[in-house]
C-alpha positions as CSV (number, residue, x, y, z in Angstrom):
1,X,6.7,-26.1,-11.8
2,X,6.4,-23.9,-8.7
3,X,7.7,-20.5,-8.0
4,X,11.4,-20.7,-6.2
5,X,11.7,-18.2,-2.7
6,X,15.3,-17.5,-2.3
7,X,15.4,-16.9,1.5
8,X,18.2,-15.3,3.8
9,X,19.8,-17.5,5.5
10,X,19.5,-15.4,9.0
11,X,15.4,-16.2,8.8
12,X,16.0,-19.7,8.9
13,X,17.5,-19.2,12.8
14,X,14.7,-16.4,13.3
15,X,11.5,-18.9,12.4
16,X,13.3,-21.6,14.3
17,X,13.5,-19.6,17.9
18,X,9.8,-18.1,17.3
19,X,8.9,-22.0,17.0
20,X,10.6,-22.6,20.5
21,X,8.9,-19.6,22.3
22,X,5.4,-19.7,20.8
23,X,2.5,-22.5,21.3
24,X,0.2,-22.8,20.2
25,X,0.7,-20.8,17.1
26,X,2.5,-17.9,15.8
27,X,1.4,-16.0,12.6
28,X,3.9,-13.3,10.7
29,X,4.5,-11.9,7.3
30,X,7.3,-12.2,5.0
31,X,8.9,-9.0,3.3
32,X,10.9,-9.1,0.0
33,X,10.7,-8.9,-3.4
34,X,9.2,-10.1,-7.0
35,X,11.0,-10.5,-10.1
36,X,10.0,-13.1,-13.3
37,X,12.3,-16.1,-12.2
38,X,12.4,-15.9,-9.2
39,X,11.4,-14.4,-5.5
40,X,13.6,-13.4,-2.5
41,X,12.5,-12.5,1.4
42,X,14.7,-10.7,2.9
43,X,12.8,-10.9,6.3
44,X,10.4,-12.4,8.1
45,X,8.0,-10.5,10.7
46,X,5.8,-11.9,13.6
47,X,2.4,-10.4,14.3
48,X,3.1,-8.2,17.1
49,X,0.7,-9.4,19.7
50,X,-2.1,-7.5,21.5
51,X,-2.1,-6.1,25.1
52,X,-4.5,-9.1,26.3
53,X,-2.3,-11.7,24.7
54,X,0.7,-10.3,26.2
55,X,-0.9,-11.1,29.9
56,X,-1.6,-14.8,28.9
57,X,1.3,-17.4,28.5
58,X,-0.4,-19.0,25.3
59,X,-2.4,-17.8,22.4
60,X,-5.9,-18.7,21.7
61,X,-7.1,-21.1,20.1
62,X,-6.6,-20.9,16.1
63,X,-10.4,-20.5,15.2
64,X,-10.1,-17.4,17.4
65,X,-7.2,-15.7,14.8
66,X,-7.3,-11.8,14.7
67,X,-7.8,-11.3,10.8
68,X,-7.8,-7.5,11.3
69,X,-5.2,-7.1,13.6
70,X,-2.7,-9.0,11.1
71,X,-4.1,-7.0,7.9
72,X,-3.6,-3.4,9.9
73,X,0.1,-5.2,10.8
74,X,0.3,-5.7,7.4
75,X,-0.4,-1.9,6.6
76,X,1.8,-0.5,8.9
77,X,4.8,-2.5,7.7
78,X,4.4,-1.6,4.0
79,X,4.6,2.3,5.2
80,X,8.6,1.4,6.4
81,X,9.3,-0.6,3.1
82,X,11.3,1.6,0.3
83,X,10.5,0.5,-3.2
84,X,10.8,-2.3,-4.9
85,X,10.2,-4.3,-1.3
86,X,6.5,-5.8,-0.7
87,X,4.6,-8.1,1.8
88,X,5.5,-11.4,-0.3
89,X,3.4,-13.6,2.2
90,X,2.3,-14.9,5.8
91,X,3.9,-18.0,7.3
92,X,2.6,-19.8,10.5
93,X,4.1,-22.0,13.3
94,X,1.9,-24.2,14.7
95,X,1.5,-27.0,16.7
96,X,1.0,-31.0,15.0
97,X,-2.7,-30.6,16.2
98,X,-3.3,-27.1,14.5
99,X,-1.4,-28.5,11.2
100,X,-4.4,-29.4,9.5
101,X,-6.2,-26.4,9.9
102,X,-3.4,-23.7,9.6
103,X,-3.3,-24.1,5.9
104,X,-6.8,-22.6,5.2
105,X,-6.2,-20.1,7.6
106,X,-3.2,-18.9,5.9
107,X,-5.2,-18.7,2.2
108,X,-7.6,-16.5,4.1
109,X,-4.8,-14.4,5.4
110,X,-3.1,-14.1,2.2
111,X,-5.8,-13.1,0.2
112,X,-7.1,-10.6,3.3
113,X,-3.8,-9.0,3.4
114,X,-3.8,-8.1,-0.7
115,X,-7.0,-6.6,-0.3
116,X,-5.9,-4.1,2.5
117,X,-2.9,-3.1,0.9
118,X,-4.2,-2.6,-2.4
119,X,-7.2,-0.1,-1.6
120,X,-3.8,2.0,-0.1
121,X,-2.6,1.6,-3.7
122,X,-2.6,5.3,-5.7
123,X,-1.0,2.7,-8.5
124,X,-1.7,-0.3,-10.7
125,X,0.0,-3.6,-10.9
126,X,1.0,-4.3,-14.4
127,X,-0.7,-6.9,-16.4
128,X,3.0,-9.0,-16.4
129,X,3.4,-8.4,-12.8
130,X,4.1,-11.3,-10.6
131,X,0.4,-11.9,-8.5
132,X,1.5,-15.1,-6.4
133,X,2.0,-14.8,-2.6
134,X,3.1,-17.0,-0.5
135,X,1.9,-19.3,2.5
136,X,4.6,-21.0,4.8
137,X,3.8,-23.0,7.3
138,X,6.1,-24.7,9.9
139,X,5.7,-27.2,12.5
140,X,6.7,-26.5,15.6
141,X,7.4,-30.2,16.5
142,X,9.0,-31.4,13.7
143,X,10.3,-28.0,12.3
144,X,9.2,-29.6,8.6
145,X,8.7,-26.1,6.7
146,X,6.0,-26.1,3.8
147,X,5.4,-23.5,1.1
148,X,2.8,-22.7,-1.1
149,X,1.7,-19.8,-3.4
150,X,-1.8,-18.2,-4.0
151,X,-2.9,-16.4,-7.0
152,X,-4.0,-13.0,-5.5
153,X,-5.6,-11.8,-8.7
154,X,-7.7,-15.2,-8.4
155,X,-10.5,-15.3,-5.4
156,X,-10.5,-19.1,-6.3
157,X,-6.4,-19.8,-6.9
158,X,-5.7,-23.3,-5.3
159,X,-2.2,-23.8,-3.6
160,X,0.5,-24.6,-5.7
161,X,4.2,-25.8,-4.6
162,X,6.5,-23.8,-4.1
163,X,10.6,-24.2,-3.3
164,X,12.0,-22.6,0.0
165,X,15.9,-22.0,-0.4
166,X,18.2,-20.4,2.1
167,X,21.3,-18.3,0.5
168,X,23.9,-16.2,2.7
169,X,24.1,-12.8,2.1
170,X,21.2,-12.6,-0.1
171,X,21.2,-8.5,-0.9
172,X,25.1,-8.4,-0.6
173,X,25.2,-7.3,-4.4
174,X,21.4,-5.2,-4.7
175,X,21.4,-2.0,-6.4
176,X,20.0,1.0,-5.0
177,X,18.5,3.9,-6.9
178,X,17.8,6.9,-5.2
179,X,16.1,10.5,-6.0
180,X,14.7,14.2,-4.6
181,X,11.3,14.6,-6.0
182,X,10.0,18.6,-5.7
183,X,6.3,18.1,-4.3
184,X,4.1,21.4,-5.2
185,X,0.2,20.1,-5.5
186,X,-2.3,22.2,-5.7
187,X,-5.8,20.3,-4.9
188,X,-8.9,22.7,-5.4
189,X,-12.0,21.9,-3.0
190,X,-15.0,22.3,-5.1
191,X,-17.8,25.3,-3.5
192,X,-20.6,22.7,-4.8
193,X,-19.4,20.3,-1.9
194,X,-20.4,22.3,1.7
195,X,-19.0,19.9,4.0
196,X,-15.2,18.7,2.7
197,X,-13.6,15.4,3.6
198,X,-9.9,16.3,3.3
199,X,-8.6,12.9,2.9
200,X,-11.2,12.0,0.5
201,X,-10.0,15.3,-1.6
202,X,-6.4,14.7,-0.8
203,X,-6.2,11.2,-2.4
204,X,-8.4,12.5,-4.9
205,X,-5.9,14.9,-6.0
206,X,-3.0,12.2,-5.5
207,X,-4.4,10.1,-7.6
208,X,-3.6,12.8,-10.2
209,X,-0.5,13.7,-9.5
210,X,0.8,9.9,-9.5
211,X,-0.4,9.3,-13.2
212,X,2.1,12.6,-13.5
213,X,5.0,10.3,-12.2
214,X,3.7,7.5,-14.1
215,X,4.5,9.7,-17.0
216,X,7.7,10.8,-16.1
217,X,11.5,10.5,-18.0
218,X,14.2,9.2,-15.8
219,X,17.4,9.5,-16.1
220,X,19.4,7.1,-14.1
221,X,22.9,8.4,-13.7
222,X,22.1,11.1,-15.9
223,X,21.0,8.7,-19.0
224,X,18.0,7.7,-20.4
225,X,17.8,4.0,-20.9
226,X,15.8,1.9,-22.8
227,X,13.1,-0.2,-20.8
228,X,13.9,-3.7,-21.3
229,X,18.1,-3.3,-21.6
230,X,19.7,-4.9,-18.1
231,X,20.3,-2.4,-15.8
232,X,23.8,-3.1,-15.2
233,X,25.0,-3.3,-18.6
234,X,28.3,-2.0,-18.9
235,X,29.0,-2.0,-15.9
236,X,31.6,-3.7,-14.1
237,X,31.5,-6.7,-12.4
238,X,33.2,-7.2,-9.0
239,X,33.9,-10.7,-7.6
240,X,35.0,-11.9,-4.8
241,X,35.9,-9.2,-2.0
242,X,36.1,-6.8,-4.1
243,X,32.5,-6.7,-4.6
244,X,30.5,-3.7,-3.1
245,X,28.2,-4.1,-0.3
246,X,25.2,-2.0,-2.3
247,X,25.6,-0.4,-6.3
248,X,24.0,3.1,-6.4
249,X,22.1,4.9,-9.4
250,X,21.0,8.7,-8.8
251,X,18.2,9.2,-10.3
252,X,16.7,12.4,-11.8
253,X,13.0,12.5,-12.5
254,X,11.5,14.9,-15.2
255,X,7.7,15.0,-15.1
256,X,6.6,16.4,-18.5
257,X,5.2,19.7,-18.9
258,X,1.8,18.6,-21.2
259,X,0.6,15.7,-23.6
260,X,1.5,14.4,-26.6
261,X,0.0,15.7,-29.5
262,X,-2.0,13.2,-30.0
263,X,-4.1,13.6,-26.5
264,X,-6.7,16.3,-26.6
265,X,-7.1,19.0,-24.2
266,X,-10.0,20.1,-22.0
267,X,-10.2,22.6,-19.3
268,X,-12.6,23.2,-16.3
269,X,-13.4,26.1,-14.8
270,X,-15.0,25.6,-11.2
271,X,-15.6,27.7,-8.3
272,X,-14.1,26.5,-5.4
273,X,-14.0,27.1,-1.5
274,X,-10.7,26.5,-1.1
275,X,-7.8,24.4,-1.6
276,X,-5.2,21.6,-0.4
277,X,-2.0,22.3,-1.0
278,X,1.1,19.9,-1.0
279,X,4.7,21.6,-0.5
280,X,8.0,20.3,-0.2
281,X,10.7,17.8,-1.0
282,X,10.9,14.3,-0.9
283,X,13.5,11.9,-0.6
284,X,12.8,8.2,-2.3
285,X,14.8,5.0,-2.1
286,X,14.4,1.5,-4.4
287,X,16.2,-1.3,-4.2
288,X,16.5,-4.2,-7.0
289,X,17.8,-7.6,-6.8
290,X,21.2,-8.1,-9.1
291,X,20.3,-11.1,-11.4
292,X,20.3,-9.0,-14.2
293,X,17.2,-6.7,-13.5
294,X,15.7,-5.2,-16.7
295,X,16.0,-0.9,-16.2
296,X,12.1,-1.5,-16.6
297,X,12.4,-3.4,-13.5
298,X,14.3,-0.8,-11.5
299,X,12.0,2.7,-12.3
300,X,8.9,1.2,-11.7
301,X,10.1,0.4,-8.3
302,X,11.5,4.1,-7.7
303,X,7.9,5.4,-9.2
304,X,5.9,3.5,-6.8
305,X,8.5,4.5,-3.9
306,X,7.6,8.5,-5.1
307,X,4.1,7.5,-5.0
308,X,4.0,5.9,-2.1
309,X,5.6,8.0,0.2
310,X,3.8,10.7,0.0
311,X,0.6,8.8,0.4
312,X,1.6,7.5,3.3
313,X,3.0,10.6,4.9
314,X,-0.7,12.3,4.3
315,X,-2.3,8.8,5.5
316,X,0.0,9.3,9.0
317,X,-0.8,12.9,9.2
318,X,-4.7,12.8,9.1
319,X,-4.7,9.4,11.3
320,X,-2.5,12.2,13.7
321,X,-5.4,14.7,13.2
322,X,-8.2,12.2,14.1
323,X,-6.0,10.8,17.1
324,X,-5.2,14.4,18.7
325,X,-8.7,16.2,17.6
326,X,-11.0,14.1,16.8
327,X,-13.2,13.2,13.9
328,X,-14.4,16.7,12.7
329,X,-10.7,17.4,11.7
330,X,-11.5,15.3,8.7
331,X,-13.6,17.8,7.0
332,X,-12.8,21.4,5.8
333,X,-15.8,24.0,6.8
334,X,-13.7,26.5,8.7
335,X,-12.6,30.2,7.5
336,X,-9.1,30.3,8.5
337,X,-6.2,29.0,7.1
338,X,-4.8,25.7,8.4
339,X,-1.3,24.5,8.3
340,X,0.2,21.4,9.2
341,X,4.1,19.5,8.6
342,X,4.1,16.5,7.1
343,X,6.1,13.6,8.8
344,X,10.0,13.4,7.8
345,X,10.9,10.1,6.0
346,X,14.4,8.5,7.6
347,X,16.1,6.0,6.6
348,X,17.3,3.1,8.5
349,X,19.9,0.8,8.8
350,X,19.1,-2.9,9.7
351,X,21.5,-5.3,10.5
352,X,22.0,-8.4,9.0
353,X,21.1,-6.8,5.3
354,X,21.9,-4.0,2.7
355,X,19.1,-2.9,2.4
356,X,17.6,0.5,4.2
357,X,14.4,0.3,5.9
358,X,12.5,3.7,6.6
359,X,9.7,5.4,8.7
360,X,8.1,8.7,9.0
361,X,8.8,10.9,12.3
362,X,7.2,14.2,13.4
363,X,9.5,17.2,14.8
364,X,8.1,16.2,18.0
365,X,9.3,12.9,18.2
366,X,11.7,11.2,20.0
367,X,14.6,8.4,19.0
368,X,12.9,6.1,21.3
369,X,9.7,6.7,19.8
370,X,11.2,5.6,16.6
371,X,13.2,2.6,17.9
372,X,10.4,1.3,19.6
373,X,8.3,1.3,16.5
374,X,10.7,-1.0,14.8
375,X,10.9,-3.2,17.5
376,X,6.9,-3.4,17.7
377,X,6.5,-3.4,14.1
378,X,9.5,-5.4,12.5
379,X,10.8,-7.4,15.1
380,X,13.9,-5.5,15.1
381,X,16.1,-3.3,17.5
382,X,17.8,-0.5,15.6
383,X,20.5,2.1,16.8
384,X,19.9,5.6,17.1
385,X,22.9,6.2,14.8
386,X,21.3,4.4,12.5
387,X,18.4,6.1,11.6
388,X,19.0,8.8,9.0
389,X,16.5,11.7,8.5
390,X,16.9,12.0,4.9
391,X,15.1,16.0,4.0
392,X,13.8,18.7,5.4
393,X,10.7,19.9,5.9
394,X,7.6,19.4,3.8
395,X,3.6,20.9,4.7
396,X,0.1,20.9,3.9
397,X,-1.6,24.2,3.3
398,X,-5.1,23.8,3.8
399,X,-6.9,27.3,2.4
400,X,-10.6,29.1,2.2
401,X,-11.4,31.3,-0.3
402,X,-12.0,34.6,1.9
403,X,-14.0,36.9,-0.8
404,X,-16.2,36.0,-3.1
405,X,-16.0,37.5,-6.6
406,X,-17.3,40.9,-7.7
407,X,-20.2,41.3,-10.3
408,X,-17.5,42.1,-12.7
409,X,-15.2,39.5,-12.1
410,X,-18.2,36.7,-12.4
411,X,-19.1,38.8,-15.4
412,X,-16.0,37.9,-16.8
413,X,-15.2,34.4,-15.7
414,X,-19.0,33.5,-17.2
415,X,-16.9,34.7,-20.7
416,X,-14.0,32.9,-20.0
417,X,-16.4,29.9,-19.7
418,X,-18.0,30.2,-22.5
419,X,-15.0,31.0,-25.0
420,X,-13.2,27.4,-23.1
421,X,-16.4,25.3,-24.2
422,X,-16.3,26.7,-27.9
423,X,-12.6,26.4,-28.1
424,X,-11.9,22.9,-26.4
425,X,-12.9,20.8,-30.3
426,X,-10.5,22.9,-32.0
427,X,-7.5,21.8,-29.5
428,X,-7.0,25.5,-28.8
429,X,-8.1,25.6,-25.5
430,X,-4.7,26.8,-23.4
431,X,-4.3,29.7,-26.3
432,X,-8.3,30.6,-25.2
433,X,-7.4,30.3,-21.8
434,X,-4.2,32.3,-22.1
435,X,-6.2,35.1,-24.0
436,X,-9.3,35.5,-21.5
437,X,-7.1,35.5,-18.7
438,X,-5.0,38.1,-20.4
439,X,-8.0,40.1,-20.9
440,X,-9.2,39.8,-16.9
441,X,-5.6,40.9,-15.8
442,X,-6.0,44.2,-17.9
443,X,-9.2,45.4,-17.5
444,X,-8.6,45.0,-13.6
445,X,-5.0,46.9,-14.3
446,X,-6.8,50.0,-16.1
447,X,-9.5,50.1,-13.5
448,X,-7.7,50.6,-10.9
């Protein structure tokens, strides 16, 4: 048996007018969300078209298909997506004559799309994880709509049948989970390495921090709940009118302070050049469908939403550097101290659903900037009103080490060294590092 799509019923109308405007074909992705029984798309998105297209009444012909341009679509929509909301799939309206050769195009698509949007990933998918995506494709004559799903984890998946069911008001009843995550990361740039790339090092020291969230205790509504209880339990169930539009969970989000006991410690000591630093706060958003999600369910959603965002802000801000300065401003070999603002998150509200989009905005930017973006990107008009900037102000420190250390100071950090490497078997190595340091901070105390 096939997977089941639970569709809103306002895409129906949507894929039914791009079928009347388009010829000879149309490609588009569809946005929503995984769970165990069952999927849901809460939109549908058409590939914005190029600047050539736009001056010709009719698209090329389907051999011709633009398999970057829909991948780097694909990209740029994830970035506006809060958590727990993915690219689910590409669908295609076509033409009887392209019918027959739509449907390999799509499996190319689907699989081409996964691969771009998981080297952005600074996470995982879980073993359990849902990896089917699907294919819908739609004749523009006959309007007969047929879906299929492709294993993404399988470069050799076959299609398998899928069921495409329209429901009103299919987030009416979705929880949201919200939180404020305090961003302080401090990424060293090694001296060894003469010519940085600061969004190599950047992700590099992402990568880090996210296995930090990974690790993390949440408390949802100030509790600590156990991973596979429903997330709702206990809670009331409205019906009827009475039923709120969206059910909200605050979230708090405690990152542990060291390992377990059973994980042993190492230290490094390495000379550096200079560092990356990440300061600020970030505001981050999930959403979860309400057919009795498992808490499990609902954190790993927030946790990739915490991840992702500030990914994605760094991503925007060094494709900003390259855009206004050029290439060069993707390596660190200057001896000054650089600093640069991070792109706001907002929030915005879409018609037609319960659940927020977002996008990131720098102080320069205007409303329309913003507007037009979601009209390019999602298909979508949204009000000025709307859109919500949801924190304040968070930066990249980008610093070079300005003095090299004295005789005596090398002197020293040569013994710190060597007293980490014969400490770090006996699982003393903070005490050792403690100590040493100790020492440093008085002999330069009494020298002076």
């Amino acid at each position: 048996m096939g997977r089941t799509y639970l569709v809103d019923e306002g895409i129906g109308q949507y894929l039914t007018d791009l079928s009347m405007k388009v010829k000879p074909y149309v490609t588009g992705l569809l946005i929503g969300q995984c769970s165990p029984q069952r999927d849901y798309v809460i939109r549908a998105v058409r590939t914005p078209l190029k600047e050539q297209q736009q001056e010709t009444v009719s698209l090329p012909k389907l051999a011709s298909l633009d398999e970057e341009w829909i991948t780097t679509h694909a990209s740029q929509v994830s970035r506006m997506l809060p958590g727990g909301l993915l690219v689910l799939g590409v669908f295609m309206i076509a033409t009887p004559e392209l019918a027959k050769d739509s449907q390999n195009a799509l499996r190319k698509l689907i699989f081409s799309v996964e691969k771009s949007l998981s080297k952005r990933r600074l996470w995982k998918p879980a073993e359990e994880e849902v990896s089917d995506r699907a294919s819908l494709q739609i004749c523009s004559a006959t309007k007969k709509v047929v879906c299929r799903t492709y294993d993404v984890r399988d470069p050799k998946s076959s299609a398998k049948p899928a069921d495409w069911k329209y429901q009103s008001a299919l987030t009416a009843s979705w929880v949201a989970l919200g939180c404020t995550v305090n961003v302080n990361i401090h990424i060293p740039l090694l001296a060894t390495s003469p010519n940085h790339d600061l969004e190599k090092n950047t992700k590099n020291g992402l990568n880090r921090w996210s296995k930090q969230i990974e690790d993390s205790i949440f408390l949802i509504n100030g509790q600590v709940k156990d991973e596979d209880t429903e997330l709702l339990e206990g809670q009331k169930k409205f019906r009827g009118n009475t039923q709120p539009s969206t059910q909200f969970s605050d979230v708090k989000v405690l990152t542990q302070l060291c390992q377990g006991t059973s994980a042993r410690s190492t230290a490094t000591v390495q000379v550096c050049s200079g560092s990356i630093n990440l300061r600020g706060t970030v505001k981050c958003r999930a959403y979860i469908h309400s057919n009795k999600p498992k808490v499990k369910e609902a954190i790993q959603a927030l946790k990739r939403d915490i991840i992702n965002t500030l990914s994605d802000r760094c991503e925007i801000l060094f494709e900003d550097l390259i855009l206004n300065e050029g290439p060069q401003k993707k390596n660190f070999e200057r001896e000054y101290q650089e600093y640069h603002v991070l792109p706001q998150r907002l929030f915005v509200s879409v018609a037609g659903t319960s659940v927020m989009l977002s996008d990131y905005k720098f102080g320069d930017e205007a409303a329309e900037e913003i507007q037009e973006r979601f009209v390019e990107m999602l298909d979508q008009p949204v009000q000025a009103e709307d859109m919500h900037i949801a924190e304040d102000i968070s930066t990249v420190d980008i610093c070079p080490v300005t003095e090299s250390p004295s005789d005596t100071q090398q002197a020293q950090l040569t013994k710190a060294m060597l007293l980490l490497k014969l400490q770090q078997n006996m699982g003393l190595v903070v005490a050792a590092a403690v100590a040493v340091l100790a020492s440093i901070f008085s002999f330069n105390y009494f020298s002076d």
